[in-house]
C-alpha positions in Angstrom: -5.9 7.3 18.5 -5.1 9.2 14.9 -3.6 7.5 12.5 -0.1 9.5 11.2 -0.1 11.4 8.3 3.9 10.3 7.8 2.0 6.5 7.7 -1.2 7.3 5.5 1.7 8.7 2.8 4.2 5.9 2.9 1.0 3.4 2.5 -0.4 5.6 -0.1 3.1 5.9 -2.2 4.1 2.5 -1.7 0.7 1.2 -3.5 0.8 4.1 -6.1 4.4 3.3 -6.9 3.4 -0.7 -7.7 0.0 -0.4 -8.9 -0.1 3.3 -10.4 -3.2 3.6 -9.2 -4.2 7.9 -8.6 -3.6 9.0 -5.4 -7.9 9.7 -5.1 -8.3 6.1 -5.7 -5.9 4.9 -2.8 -7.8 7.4 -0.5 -11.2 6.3 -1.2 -10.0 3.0 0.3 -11.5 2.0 3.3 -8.2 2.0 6.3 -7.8 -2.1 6.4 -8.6 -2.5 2.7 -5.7 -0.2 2.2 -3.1 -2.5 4.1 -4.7 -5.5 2.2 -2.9 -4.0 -0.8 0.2 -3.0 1.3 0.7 -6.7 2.7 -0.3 -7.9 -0.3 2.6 -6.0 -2.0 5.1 -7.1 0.4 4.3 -10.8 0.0 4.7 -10.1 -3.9 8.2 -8.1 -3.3 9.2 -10.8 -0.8 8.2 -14.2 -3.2 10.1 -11.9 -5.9 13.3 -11.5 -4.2 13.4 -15.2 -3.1 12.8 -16.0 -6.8 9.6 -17.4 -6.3 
């Protein structure tokens, strides 16, 4: 199974865009360690909007 390119670069923006980390730095990440960060984001975004 490969894993989308249209996926690795909305996982790779979305954790740029909040942590402006460089895009080498996001790559190096290990696949799961990656979506750590993306989930991690979302929980953020999502306490955020409740006004958490």
């Amino acid at each position: 199974m490969t894993y989308g390119a249209d996926r690795i670069y909305r996982e790779v923006s979305y954790v740029a865009y909040h942590f402006h980390w460089p895009l080498e730095a996001i790559l190096d990440l290990e696949h799961p360690e990656r979506l750590r960060y993306v989930d991690q984001i979302a929980d953020i975004n999502t306490r955020i909007s409740q006004g958490r």
